[in-house]
C-alpha positions in Angstrom: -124.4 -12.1 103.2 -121.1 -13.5 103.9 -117.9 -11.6 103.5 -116.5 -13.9 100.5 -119.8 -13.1 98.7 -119.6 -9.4 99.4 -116.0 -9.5 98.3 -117.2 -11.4 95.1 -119.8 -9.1 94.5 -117.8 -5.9 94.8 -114.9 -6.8 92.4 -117.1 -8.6 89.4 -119.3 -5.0 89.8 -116.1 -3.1 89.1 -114.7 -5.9 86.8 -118.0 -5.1 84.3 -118.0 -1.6 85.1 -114.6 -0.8 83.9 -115.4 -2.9 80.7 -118.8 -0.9 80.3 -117.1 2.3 80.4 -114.3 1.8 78.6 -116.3 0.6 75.4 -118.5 3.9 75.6 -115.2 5.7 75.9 -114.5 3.5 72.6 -117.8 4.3 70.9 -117.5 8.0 71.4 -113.8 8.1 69.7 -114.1 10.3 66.3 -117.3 11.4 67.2 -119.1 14.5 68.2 -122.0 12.3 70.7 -124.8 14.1 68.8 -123.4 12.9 65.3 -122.7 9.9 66.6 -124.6 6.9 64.8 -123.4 5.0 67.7 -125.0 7.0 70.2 -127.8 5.4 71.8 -125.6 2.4 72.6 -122.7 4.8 73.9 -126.0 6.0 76.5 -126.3 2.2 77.3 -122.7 1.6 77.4 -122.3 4.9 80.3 -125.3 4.3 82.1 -124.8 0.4 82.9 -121.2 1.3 83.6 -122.4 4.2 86.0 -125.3 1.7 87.7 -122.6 -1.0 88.1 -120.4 1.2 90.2 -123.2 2.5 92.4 -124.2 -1.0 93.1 -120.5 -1.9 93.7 -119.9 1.2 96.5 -123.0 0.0 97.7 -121.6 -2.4 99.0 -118.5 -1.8 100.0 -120.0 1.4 102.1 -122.9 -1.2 103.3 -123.3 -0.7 107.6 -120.2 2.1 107.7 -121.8 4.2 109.9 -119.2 7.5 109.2 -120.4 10.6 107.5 -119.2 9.0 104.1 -120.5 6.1 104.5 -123.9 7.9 105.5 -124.1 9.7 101.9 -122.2 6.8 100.0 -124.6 4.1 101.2 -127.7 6.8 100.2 -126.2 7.9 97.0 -124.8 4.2 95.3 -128.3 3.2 96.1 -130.8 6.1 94.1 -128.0 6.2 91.4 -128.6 2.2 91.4 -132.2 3.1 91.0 -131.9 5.8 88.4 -129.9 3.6 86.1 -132.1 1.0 85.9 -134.8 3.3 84.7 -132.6 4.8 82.1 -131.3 1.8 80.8 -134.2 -0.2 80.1 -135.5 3.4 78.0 -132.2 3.7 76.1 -132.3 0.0 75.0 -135.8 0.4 73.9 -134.7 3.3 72.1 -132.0 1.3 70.8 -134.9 -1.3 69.6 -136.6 0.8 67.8 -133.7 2.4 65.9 -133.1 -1.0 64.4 -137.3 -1.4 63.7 -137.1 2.1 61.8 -133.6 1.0 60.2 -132.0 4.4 61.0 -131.0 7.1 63.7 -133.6 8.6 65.6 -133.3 12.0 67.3 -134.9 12.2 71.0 -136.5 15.1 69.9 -139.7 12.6 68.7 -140.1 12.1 72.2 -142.0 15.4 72.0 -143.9 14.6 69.8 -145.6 11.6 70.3 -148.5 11.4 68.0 -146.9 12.5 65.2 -144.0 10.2 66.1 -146.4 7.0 66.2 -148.0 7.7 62.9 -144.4 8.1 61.4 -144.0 4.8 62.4 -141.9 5.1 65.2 -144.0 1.9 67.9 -146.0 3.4 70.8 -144.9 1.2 73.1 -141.4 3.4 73.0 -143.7 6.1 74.9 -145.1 4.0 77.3 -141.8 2.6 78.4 -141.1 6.3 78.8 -143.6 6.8 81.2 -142.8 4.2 83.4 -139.2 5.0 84.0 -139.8 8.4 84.5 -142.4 7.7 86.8 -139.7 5.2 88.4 -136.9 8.4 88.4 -139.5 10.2 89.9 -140.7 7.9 92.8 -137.1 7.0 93.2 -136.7 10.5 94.3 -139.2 11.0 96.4 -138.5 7.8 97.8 -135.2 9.5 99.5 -137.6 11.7 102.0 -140.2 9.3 102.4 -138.8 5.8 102.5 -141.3 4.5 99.6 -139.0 2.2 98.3 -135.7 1.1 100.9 -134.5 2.8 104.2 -131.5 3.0 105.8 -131.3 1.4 109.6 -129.2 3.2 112.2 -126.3 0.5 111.4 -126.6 2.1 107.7 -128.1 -0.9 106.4 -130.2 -0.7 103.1 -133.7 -2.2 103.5 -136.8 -2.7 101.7 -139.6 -0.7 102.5 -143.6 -1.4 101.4 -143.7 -0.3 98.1 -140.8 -1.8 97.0 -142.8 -4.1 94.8 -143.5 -1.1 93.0 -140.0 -0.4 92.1 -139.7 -4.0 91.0 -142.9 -3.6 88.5 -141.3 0.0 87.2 -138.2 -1.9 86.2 -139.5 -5.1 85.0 -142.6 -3.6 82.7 -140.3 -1.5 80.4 -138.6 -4.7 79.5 -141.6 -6.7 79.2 -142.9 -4.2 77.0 -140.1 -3.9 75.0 -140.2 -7.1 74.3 -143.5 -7.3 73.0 -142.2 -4.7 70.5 -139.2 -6.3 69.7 -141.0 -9.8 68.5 -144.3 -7.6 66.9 -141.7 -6.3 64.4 -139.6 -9.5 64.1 -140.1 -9.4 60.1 -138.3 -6.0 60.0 -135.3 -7.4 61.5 -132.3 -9.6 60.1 -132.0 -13.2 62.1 -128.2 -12.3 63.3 -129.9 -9.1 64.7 -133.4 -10.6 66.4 -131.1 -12.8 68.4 -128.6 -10.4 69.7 -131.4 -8.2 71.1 -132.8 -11.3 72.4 -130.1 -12.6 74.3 -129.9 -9.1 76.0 -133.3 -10.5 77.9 -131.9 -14.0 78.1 -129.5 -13.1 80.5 -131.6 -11.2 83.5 -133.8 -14.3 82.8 -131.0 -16.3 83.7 -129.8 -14.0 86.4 -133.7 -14.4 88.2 -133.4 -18.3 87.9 -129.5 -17.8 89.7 -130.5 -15.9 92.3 -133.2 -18.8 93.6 -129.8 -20.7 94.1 -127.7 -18.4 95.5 -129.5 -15.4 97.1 -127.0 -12.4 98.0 -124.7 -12.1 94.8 -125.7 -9.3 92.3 -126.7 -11.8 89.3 -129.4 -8.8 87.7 -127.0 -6.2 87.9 -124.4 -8.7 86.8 -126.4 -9.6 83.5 -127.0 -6.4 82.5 -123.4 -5.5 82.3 -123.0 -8.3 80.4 -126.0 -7.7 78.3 -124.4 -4.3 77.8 -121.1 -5.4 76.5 -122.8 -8.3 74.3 -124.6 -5.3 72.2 -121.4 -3.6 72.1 -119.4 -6.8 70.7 -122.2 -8.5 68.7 -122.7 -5.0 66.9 -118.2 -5.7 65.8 -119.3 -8.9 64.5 -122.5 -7.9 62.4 -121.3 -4.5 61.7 -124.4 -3.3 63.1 -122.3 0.4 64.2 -121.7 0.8 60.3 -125.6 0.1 59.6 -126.0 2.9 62.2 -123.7 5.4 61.5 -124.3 5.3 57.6 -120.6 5.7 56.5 -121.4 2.6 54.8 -124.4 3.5 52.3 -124.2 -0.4 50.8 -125.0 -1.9 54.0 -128.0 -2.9 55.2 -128.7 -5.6 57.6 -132.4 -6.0 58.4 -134.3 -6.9 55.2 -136.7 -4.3 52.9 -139.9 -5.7 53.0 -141.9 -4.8 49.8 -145.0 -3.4 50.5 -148.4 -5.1 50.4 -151.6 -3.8 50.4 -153.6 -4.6 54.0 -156.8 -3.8 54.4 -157.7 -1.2 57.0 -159.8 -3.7 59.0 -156.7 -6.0 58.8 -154.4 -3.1 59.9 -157.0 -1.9 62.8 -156.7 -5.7 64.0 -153.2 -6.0 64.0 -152.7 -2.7 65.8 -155.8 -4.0 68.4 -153.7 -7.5 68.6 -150.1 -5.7 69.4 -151.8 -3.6 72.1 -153.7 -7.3 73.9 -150.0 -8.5 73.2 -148.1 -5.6 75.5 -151.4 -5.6 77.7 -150.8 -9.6 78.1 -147.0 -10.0 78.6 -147.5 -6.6 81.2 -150.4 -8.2 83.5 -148.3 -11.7 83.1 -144.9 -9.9 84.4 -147.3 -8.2 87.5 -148.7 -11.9 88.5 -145.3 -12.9 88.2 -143.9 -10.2 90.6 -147.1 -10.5 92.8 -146.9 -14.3 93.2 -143.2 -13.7 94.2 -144.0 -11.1 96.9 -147.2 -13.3 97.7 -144.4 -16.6 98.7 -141.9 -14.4 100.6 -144.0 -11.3 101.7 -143.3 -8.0 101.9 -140.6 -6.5 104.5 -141.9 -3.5 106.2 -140.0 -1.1 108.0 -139.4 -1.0 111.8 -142.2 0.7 113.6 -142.3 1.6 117.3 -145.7 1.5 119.5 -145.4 3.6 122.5 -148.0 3.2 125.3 -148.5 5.5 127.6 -151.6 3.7 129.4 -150.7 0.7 129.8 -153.3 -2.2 128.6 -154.2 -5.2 130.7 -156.1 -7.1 127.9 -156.8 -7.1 124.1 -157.6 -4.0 122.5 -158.5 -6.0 119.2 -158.8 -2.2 117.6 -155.3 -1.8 117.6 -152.5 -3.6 115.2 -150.6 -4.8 117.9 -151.4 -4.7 121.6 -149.2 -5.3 124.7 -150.0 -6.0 127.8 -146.9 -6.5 131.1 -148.8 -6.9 134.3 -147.7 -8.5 137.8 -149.5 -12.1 138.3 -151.6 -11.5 141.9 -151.5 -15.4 142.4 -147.9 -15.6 142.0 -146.2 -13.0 144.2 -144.6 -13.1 147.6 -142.4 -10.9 149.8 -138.4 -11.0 149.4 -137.5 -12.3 153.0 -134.3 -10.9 153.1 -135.9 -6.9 152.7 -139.6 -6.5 153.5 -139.9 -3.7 151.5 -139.8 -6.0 148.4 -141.3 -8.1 146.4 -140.8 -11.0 144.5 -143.8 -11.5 141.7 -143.9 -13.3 137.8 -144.2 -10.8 135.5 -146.5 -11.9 132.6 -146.3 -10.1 128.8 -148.4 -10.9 126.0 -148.0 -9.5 122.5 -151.1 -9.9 120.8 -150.8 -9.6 116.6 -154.2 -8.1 115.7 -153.3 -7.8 111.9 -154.9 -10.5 109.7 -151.9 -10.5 106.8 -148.6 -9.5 108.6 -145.8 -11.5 110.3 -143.9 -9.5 113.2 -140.8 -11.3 112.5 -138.6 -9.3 114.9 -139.7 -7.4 118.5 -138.0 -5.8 121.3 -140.2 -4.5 124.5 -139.1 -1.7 126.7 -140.8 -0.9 130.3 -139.6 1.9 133.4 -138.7 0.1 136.3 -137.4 1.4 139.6 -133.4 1.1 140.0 -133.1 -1.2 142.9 -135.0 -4.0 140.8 -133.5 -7.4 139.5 -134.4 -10.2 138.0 -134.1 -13.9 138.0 -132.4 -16.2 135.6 -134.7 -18.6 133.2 -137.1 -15.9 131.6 -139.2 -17.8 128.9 -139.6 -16.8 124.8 -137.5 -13.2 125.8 -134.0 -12.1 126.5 -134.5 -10.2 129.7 -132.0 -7.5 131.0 -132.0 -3.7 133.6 -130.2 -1.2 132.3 -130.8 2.6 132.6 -134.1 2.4 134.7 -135.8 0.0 131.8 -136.3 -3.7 131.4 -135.9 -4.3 128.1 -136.8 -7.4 126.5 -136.2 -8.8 123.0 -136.8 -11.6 120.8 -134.4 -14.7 121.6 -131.8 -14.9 119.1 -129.3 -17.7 117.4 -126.7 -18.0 120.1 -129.1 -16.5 123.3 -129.5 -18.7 126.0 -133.1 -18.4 126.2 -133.6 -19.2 122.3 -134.7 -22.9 123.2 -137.2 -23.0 120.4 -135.2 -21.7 117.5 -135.8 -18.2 115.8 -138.8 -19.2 113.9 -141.2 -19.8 117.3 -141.0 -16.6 118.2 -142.4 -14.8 115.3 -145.8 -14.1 115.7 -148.0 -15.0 112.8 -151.8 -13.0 111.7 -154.2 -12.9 114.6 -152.2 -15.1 116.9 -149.9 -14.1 120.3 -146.9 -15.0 122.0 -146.6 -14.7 126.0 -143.4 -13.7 127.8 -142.4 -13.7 131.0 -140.0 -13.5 134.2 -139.2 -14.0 138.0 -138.4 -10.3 138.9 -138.2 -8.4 142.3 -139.4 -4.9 142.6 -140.2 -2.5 145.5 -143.4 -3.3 146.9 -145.3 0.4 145.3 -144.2 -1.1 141.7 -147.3 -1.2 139.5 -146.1 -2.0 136.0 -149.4 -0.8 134.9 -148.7 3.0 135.4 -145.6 2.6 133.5 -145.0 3.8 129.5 -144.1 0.5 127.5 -141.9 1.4 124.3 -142.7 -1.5 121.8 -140.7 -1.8 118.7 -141.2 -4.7 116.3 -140.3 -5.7 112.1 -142.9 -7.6 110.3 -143.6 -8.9 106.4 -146.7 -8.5 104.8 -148.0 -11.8 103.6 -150.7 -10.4 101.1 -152.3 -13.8 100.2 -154.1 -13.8 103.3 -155.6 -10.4 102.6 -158.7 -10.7 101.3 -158.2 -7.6 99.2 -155.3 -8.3 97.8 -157.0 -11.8 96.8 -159.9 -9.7 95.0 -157.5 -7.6 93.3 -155.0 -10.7 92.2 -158.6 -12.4 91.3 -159.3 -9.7 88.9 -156.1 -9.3 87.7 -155.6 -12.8 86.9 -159.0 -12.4 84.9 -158.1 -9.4 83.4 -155.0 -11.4 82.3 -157.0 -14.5 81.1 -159.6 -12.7 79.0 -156.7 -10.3 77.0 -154.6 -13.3 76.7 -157.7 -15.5 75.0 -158.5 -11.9 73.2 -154.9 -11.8 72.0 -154.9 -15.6 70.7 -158.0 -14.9 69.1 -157.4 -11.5 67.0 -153.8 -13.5 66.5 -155.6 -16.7 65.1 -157.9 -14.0 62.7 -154.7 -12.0 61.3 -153.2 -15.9 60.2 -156.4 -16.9 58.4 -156.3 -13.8 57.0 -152.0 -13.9 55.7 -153.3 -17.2 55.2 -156.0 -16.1 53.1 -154.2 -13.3 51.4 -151.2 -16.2 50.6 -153.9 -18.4 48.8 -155.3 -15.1 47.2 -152.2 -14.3 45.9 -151.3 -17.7 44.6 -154.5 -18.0 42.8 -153.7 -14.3 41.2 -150.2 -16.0 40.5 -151.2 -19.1 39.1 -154.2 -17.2 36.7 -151.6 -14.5 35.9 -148.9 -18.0 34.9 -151.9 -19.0 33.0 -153.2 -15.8 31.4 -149.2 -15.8 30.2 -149.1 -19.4 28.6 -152.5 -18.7 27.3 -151.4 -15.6 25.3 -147.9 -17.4 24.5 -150.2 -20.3 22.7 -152.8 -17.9 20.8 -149.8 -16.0 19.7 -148.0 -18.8 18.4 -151.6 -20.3 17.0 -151.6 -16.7 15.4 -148.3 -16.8 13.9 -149.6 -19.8 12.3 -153.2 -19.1 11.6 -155.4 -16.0 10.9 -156.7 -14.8 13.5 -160.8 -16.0 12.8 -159.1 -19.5 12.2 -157.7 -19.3 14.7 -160.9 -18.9 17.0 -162.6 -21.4 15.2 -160.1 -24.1 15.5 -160.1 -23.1 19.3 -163.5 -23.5 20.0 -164.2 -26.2 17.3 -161.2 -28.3 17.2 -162.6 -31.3 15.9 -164.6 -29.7 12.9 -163.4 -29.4 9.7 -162.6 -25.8 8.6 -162.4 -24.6 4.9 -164.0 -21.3 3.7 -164.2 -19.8 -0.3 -163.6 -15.9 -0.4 -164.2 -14.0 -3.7 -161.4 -11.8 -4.3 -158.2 -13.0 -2.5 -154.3 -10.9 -3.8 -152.0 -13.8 -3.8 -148.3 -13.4 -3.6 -145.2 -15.9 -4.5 -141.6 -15.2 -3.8 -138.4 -17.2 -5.1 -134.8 -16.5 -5.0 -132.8 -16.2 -8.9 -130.6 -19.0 -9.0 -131.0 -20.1 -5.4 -129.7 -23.7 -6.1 -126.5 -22.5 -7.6 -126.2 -20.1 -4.6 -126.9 -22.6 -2.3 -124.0 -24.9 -3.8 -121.2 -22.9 -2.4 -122.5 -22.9 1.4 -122.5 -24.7 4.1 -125.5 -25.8 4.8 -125.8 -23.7 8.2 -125.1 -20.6 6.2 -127.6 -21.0 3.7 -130.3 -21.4 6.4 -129.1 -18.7 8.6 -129.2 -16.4 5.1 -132.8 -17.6 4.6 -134.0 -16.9 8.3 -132.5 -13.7 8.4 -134.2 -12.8 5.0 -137.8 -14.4 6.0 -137.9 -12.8 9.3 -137.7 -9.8 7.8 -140.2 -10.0 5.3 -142.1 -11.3 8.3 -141.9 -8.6 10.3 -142.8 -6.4 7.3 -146.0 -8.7 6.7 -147.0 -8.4 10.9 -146.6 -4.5 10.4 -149.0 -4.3 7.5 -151.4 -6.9 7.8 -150.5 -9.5 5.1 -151.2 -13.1 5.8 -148.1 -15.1 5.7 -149.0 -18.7 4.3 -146.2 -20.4 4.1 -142.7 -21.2 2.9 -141.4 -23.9 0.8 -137.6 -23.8 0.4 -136.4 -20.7 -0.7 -140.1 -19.3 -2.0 -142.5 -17.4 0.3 -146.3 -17.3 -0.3 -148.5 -15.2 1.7 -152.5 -13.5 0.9 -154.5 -11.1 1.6 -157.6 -9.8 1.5 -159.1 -13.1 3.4 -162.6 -11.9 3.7 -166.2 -12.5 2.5 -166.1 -8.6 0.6 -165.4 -8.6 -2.6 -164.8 -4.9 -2.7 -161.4 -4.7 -0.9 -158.5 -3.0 -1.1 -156.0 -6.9 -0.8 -154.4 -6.2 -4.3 -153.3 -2.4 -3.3 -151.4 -3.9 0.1 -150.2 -6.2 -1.4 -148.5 -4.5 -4.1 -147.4 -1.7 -1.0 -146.2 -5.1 0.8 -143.9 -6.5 -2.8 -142.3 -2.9 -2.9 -141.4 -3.4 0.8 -139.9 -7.0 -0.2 -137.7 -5.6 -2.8 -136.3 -3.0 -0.3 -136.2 -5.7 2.5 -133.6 -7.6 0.1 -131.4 -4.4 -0.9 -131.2 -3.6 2.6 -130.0 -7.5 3.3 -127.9 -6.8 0.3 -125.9 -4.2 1.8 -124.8 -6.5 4.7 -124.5 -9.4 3.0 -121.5 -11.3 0.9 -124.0 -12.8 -1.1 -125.8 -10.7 -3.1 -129.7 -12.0 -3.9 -132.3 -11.1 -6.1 -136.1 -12.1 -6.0 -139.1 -12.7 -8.5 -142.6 -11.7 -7.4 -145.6 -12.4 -9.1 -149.0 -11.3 -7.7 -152.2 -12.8 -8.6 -156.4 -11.9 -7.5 -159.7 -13.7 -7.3 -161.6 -16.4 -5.9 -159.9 -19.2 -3.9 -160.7 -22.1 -1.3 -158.8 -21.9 2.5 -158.7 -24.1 5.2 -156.4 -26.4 7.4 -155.3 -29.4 6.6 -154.4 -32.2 9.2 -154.8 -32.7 12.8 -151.1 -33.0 13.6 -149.0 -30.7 12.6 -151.3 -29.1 11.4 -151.2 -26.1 8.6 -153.6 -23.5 7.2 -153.2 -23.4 3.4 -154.9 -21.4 0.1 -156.0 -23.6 -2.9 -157.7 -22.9 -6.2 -157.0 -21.3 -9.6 -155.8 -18.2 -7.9 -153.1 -19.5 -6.6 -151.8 -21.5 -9.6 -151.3 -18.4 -11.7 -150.0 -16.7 -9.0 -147.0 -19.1 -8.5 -147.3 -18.8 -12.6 -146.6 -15.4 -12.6 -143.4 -15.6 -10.0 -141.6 -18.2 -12.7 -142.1 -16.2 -15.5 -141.2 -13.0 -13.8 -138.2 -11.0 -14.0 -135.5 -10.3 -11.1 -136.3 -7.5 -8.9 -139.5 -6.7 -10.6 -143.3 -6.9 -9.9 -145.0 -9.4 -12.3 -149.2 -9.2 -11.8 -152.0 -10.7 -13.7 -154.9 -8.0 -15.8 -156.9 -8.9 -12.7 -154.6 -7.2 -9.9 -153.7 -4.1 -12.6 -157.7 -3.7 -12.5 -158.2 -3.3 -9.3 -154.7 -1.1 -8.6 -154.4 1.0 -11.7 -155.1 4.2 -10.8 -152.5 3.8 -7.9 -149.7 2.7 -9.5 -147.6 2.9 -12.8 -147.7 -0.2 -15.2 -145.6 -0.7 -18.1 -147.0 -2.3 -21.6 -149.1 -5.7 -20.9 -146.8 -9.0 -22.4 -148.3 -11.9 -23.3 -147.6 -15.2 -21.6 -148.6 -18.9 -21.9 -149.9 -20.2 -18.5 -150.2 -23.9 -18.6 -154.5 -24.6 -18.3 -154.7 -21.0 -18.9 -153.3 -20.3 -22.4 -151.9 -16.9 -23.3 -152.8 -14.2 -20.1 -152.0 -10.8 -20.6 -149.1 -9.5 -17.8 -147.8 -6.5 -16.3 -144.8 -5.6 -15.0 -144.6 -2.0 -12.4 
């Protein structure tokens, strides 16, 4: 990392974590924090402020090797840890406030199953579980170096299982989500796509740091995913929705309720676990691939032999041998007590998936030794009793090769080697050899960690074809519910129209017509009924009325008159023929029995008339009085026409009937002997009159 990056890094950390902080500081203004509608995102807010500052004194105490810089290196980096763990649970919290559509209280967490069958999702739980299993390995990482390690230049490293860290953090947001697109339908566009956008960016960030490795881009797009929430919440007045000091607003949609199936539900629920299941394994390929193309740092190790080897042991990791070459030694002529001999060192990489990547080789000699200039693949140097001996460098002399020869890939070796002098007893072989090397794991060529990424990439394939399946089952069955419901629709329309048209058919017909001219409409229909009560209506001295009105008046006086007679007529079952100008004709008693009681309604029904028209009276400027005349017996019925068509009364009946209106009196109840008959001992009649009914001759009358 150069300095420019570091300096870049440190004040765009401090830049977003002053921002963070300030807008929880905001958030929490008027508030007690646990009345505080706002108060999941003021947690978000804090926590990415707090995580951006520990990364940023991460780096600016990165390789200070003071006390502070000993505990502000240590410190920055769990607290970056911890913060990542308890942001990715607060925004999921944060999620699910907005799927419930209110404030949730933490205290569900304790309560988990009743929490899920309240609605609140299960994967809230989950994600739970993994950051504090996260929290917790972070700790225990300080004491054990699980995750990162500190060198002794205070330099932060990666240790083995720091691809575990990297699933802990990643899988709460993968799994979020899932949960967030499961209940898409429960949220409002403007709000799908904020949320969305808060995973958008770390995507982003991921793709950035291909291109420029070094500058905090995840860190970076969480504080800015973090302030997003915090101003797209202004702009859709998602804090109101929250807080409920707005009662009237409501962004995310009610959904009415519709009535699923159990087996539907049980699929849905199976389909939103394959779904989390799915996008879970995918992220872990995802992370495994990565650590599968640039390997696994592991931390420094140091091999100390105390019996020297002069060979192979293929048992151990990694075997070194230093030994004096017996064909290539001679005595130093300028002191016979010394010799001059190539040295010969071979590192032999016995591990079948790690790189030693860095190496450094530490042997007793006696102090009078030296050696010659021109070692090969090590920079050779004496110094307190040792040769030491480390990998050639950028810049070393002896780096003829470049860096990349001498790292020593699975089951291969490297040799080393120099001219050195020595006193003549010297036997490198009874000397303790300090090696200490660096390697990456490269787990693609373990054939273990092939099985397991075999099995999980089948694992994978079958719960992602499980998942497309069950997915492709619940649309035929919206489908089929959609079609279901549109057939229910259109039969309901229909049912609807269908009633509509028999009612108006009924308003027109009896209802037996009616039926026969529905299921017979071609045949001709005409029936004779014995004893049939006949009534006729007219208005006294409707023409002269009529005269002094505009003609809109006159039929707005009539309609208002005839619908109420009408109404009367519905209520107690008189047939309403028909009306011709201002009269009004209607029967009853329509039946084959000649025993009925038609004339006694129908006087009941002429009463009502005559109160009908004092009533209109009372309202009315014009003032109107009626004639009635009632007639019984024998008569033809039928419909005429096949256009237009009307149902219609003929016969003898009638014709006295519309007799007995004419020579009728105002406001009075004029009916033939034949209606008294068949009413007298219900109501009052007056002395019979004598009238002269054209075809008829003299008839004797009553009047009630």
């Amino acid at each position: 990392m150069t300095d420019v990056t570091r300096i870049i890094s440190i004040v765009s950390l401090i830049f977003l974590s002053f921002f963070c902080f300030q807008v929880g500081i905001f958030l929490c203004s008027g508030h007690t924090l646990k009345q505080n509608g706002r108060r999941t995102l003021i947690f978000i807010e804090f926590f990415t402020g707090f995580l951006l500052l520990s990364d940023a004194l991460a780096y600016i105490f990165r390789g200070n090797t003071s006390t502070a810089g000993w505990y502000m290196v240590r410190l920055s980096n769990f607290f970056v840890f911890i913060c990542n763990s308890s942001v990715a649970f607060f925004f999921c919290f944060y999620v699910c406030e907005f799927i419930k559509q209110s404030r949730l209280s933490f205290s569900l967490l304790l309560h988990p199953k009743s929490s899920v069958k309240d609605g609140i999702p299960a994967q809230l739980f989950v994600v739970l579980f993994l950051c504090l299993a996260g929290i917790i390995l972070t700790a225990v990482s300080q004491f054990t170096d699980l995750f990162y390690f500190f060198d002794e230049n205070n330099i932060y490293h990666r240790s083995t299982f720091y691809p575990l860290s990297v699933a802990l953090g990643i899988l709460p947001g993968l799994i979020t989500l899932t949960m967030l697109l499961q209940n898409r339908k429960k949220l409002a566009t403007n709000v799908f796509v904020s949320l969305m956008l808060y995973f958008i960016l770390p995507l982003a960030a991921v793709v950035l740091i291909l291109v420029n490795y070094g500058f905090p881009w995840i860190n970076v797009s969480l504080g800015l995913g973090s302030l997003h929430l915090f101003y797209s919440s202004i702009k859709l007045m998602e804090l109101e929705f929250y807080s409920g000091e707005r009662a009237s607003t409501r962004l995310s949609p009610i959904y009415k309720a519709e009535l699923v199936s159990p087996e539907t539900r049980k699929r849905v629920k199976r389909n939103h676990l394959w779904q989390t299941l799915s996008v879970s394994l995918g992220g872990l390929l995802l992370i495994l691939l990565i650590i599968s193309i640039k390997g696994i740092s592991l931390p420094e190790k140091t091999l100390v032999i105390d019996e020297p080897y002069s060979e192979n042991d293929a048992s151990k990791s990694v075997c070194v041998t230093f030994v004096r070459n017996a064909d290539k030694q001679w005595v130093d002529e300028g002191d016979l007590e010394r010799m001059g001999a190539q040295f010969d060192g071979m590192i032999f990489n016995n591990m079948s998936s790690t790189i030693i990547t860095d190496w450094n080789f530490s042997i007793f000699v006696p102090a009078d030794c030296s050696v010659d200039p021109g070692p090969w693949n090590g920079t050779f140097n004496l110094s307190s009793g040792k040769l030491n001996v480390k990998k050639p460098r950028e810049g070393d002399n002896e780096n003829i090769h470049g860096e990349d020869f001498y790292k020593i890939t699975p089951l291969k070796t490297l040799g080393f080697g120099c001219i050195m002098y020595t006193p003549r007893d010297y036997q490198p072989l009874e000397q303790k050899i300090t090696f200490n090397y660096s390697s990456i794991l490269k787990p693609l060529t373990n054939v273990f960690f092939d099985i397991f990424l075999a099995l999980l990439s089948v694992v994978f394939i079958i719960s992602m074809t499980i998942m497309l399946f069950e997915g492709k089952l619940i649309r035929v069955e919206e489908e089929n519910k959609k079609l279901e419901n549109t057939v229910k629709e259109r039969t309901k329309e229909l049912e609807t129209e269908k009633n509509r048209s028999e009612s108006l058919l009924l308003n027109i017909l009896p209802k037996e017509i009616a039926k026969e001219l529905t299921a017979h409409p071609s045949s001709t229909i005409a029936k004779e009924y014995p004893n049939v009560t006949v009534l006729f209506t007219d208005i006294v001295g409707f023409t002269k009325i009529s005269g002094g009105l505009k003609a809109e008046e006159v039929v707005t006086m009539l309609n208002k008159m005839f619908s109420m007679f009408d109404e009367r007529a519905q209520r107690e079952g008189i047939e309403k023929i028909k009306t011709i100008g201002d009269a009004y004709m209607a029967a009853t008693g329509l039946t084959q029995e000649s025993d009925n009681d038609g004339a006694a309604k129908m006087i009941h029904f002429a009463e009502g008339l005559l109160d009908d028209v004092r009533l209109f009276n009372e309202s009315s400027p014009v003032k109107l009085q009626l004639r009635l005349g009632i007639n019984s017996g024998s008569l033809v019925a039928g419909v005429i026409g096949k256009t237009k068509f009307i149902y219609d009364i003929w016969g003898d009946t009638v014709n006295v009937a519309s007799r007995m209106e004419s020579t009728g009196l105002p406001m009075r109840i004029h009916v033939t002997e034949t209606t008294r008959v068949q009413t007298e001992n219900l109501f009052h009649y007056n002395e019979s009159i004598e009238i002269d009914v054209k075809g008829k001759g003299m008839m004797r009358t009553y009047f009630l």
